[in-house]
C-alpha positions in Angstrom: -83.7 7.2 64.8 -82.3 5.3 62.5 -84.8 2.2 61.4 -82.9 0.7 58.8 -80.3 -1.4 61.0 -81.0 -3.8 63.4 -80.5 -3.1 67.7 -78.0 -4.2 69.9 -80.1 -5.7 72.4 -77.8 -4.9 75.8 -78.0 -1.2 74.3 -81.2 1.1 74.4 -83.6 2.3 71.6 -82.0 5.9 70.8 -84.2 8.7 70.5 -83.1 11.8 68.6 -86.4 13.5 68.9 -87.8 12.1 65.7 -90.5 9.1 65.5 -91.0 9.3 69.1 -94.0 7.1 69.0 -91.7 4.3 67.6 -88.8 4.8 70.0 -91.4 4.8 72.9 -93.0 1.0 71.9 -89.6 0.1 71.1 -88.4 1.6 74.8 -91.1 -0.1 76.8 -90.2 -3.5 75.4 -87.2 -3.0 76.3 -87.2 -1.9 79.7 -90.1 -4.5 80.2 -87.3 -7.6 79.0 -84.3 -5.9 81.4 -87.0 -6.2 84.9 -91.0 -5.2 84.5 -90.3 -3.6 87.9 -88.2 -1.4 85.9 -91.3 -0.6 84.1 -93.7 -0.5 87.1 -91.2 1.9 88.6 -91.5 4.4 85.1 -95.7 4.0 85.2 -96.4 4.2 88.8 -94.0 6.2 90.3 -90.9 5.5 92.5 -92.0 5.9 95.6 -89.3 7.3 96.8 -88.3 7.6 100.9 -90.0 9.9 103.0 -90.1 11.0 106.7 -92.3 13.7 108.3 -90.5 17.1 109.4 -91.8 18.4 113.0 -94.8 20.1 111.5 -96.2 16.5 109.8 -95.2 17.7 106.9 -94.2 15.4 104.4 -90.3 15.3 103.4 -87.4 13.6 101.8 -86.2 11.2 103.8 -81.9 12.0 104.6 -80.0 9.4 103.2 -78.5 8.9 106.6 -81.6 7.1 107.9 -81.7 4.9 104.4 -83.1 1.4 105.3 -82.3 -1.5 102.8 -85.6 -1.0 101.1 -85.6 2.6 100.8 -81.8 1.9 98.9 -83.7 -0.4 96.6 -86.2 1.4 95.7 -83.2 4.7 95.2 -81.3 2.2 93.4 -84.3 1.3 91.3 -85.4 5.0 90.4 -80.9 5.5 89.2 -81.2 2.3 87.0 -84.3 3.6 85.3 -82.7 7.2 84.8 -79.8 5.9 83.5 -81.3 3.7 80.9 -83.5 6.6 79.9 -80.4 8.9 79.7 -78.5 6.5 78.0 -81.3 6.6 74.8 -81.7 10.4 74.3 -79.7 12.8 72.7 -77.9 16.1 74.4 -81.2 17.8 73.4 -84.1 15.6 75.3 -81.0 15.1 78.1 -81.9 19.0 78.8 -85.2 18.4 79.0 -85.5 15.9 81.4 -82.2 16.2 83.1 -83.7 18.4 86.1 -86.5 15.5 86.7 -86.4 13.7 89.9 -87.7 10.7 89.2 -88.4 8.7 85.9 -91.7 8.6 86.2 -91.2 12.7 85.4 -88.9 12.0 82.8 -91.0 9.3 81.0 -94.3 12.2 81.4 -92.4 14.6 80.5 -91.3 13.0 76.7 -94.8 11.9 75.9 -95.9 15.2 77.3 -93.2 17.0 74.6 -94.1 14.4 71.8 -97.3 12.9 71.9 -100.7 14.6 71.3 -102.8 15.0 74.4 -106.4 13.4 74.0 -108.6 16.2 72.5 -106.0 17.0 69.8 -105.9 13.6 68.9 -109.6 13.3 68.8 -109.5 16.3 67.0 -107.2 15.1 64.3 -109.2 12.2 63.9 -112.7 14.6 62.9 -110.9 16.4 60.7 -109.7 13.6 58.7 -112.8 11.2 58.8 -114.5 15.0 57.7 -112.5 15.0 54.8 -112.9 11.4 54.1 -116.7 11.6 54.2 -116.6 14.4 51.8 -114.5 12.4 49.3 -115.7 13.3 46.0 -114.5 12.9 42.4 -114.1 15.4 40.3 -115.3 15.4 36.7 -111.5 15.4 35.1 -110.1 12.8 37.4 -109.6 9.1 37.1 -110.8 7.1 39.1 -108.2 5.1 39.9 -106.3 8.1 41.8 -109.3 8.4 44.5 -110.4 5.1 44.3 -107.1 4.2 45.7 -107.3 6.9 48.4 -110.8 5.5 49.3 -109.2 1.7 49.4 -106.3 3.0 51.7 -107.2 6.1 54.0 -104.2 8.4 55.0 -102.5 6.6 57.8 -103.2 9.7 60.1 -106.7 7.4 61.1 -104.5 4.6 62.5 -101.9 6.9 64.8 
């Protein structure tokens, strides 16, 4: 993703599959400023239209028997897709192109790119670990690890 230039704002974030966590704050904002029911849709879930089969079983309901608010909510779910489509390369299309709803799409992304919560908590040991050993050694200056000490490795603050 290009950082360096500034956004059209009628056009989404791209994602190329680099710097994902920037291109996901940089998403949310803006699928929160087109409508935050967008957003609600991507968090929560579409809820999309179901009927039960003869068995009780829950099914997909046949477009045939579409009421106006089971079209909205389709019609929802599509504008989602297609502004998440319409921000990812041919690459992450692959990846998310056989998703139903956005909601699957959206998990699926963070699933691919972000850390789940033990490796991130595990990350975080390993660094405040090396941070607590921090020692100098008897050739160094100690400018060069006084500034490490000053400014930790930006890993901490992911």
């Amino acid at each position: 993703m290009n950082t360096g230039e500034s956004q059209n704002i009628s056009k989404p974030p791209f994602f190329d599959g680099n710097n994902y966590s920037h291109w996901k704050a940089r998403m949310t904002i803006f699928i929160q400023s087109l409508d935050y029911n967008l957003w609600d849709l991507i968090v929560d879930g579409p809820n999309l239209p179901t009927s039960r089969n003869e068995n009780g079983e829950q099914i997909s309901k046949p477009r045939s028997s579409y009421n106006d608010e089971d079209r909205m909510r389709v019609q929802m779910n599509a504008k989602a897709k297609h502004i998440i489509i319409c921000a990812i390369n041919s690459s992450e299309f692959n990846r998310v192109s056989s998703c139903v709803s956005t909601k699957e799409m959206w998990d699926r992304l963070e699933v691919t790119y972000e850390d789940t919560k033990q490796v991130k908590e595990a990350k975080i040991s390993m660094l405040i670990h090396d941070y607590e050993m921090f020692i100098i050694n008897e050739n160094e200056d100690i400018k060069g690890p006084f500034g490490i000490a000053l400014y930790p490795p930006k890993a901490l603050f992911f």
